[in-house]
N, C-alpha and C positions, 0 to 999 in steps of 0.2 A: 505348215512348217514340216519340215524332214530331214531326221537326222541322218548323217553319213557317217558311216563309222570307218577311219581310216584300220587298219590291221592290227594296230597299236594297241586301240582300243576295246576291241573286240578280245581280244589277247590280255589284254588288264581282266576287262569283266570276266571273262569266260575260263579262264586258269587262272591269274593273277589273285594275289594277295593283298590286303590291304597294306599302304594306304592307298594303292592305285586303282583297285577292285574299287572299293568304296569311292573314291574320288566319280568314278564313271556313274554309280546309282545316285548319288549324290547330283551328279550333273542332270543326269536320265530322270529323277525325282521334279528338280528345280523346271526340264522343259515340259515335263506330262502337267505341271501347275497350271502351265501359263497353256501351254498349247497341248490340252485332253487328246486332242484326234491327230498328234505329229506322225506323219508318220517314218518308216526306218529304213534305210539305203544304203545298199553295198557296191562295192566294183569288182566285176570276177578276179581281179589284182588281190584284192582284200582275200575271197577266198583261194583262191593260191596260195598267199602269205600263212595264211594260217593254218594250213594242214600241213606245210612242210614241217614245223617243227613236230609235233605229234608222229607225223610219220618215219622224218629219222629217229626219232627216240622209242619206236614201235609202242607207243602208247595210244593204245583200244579207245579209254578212255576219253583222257585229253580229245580225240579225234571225233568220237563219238557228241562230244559236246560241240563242238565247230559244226559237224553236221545238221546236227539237230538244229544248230540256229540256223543255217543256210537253208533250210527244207523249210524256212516258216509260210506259209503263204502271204503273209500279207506283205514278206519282204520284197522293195522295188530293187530289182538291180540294175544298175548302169553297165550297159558293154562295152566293149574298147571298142569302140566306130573309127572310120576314116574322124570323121569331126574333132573326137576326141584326142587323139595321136596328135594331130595337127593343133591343138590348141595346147596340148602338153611339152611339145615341140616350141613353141613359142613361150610359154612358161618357162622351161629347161632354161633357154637363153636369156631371157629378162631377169628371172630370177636365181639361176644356177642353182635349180633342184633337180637332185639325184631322177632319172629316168624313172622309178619307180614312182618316188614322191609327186614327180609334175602329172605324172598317168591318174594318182589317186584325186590332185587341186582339179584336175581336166575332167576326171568323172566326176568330182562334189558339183563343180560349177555348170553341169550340164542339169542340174536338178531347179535352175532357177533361182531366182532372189530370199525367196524363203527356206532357207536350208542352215544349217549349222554343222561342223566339221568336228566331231570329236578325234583327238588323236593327243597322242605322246611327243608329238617334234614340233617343234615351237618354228621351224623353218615355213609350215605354211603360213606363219603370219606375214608375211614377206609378200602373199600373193593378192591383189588388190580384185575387191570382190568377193573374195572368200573367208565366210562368218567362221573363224575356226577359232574352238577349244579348246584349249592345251590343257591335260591332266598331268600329265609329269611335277 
């Protein structure tokens, strides 16, 4: 199993407040039960998203915690490939999600059948194939 963490959610845990902070260890709790060895997936999308806000607001902090998670070793990350573009490209049109959104279903889904999607937009449940989480 391997979780992906859309922007969203990484953004709940990592600054966030409960109830959304919570809602994510709660989630992250319930999949380490079942699957001890999941492991954790990002898309350079996701780290983008997440330093912009840190960075216009020039918060050290905030920014310094984003890092620290993106420096982990054991995190996989998905790159935006030709493959992926193209399969988000197809998404976009089937399902009319935002360019950004169909980049994030296009990296989850390139991780295989065993994966699960945590995120705040209830719009990837739209995308067939893709095990997504809504914490919102």
């Amino acid at each position: 199993m391997i979780v992906f963490f859309d922007a969203s959610a990484l953004i709940y845990l990592l600054e966030g407040e409960d109830p959304f902070a919570g809602r994510v260890r709660v989630e992250l709790a319930a999949i380490a039960q079942v699957h001890p060895d999941a492991g954790v997936a990002v898309s350079r999308l996701s780290w983008l998203e997440c330093r912009v806000g840190p960075m216009k607001a020039d918060d050290a902090a905030a920014l310094a915690l984003f890092d620290a998670f993106f420096a982990r070793p054991d995190l996989l990350w998905v790159e935006l490939t030709r493959d992926v573009v193209e399969l988000a490209a197809a998404i976009r049109v089937r399902h009319g999600l935002r360019t950004p959104d169909a980049l994030q279903a296009a990296s989850c889904l390139q991780l295989g059948p065993r994966h699960v999607m945590l995120t705040g937009d209830g719009a990837f449940s739209r995308v067939q194939g893709l095990n997504v989480t809504v914490l919102a």
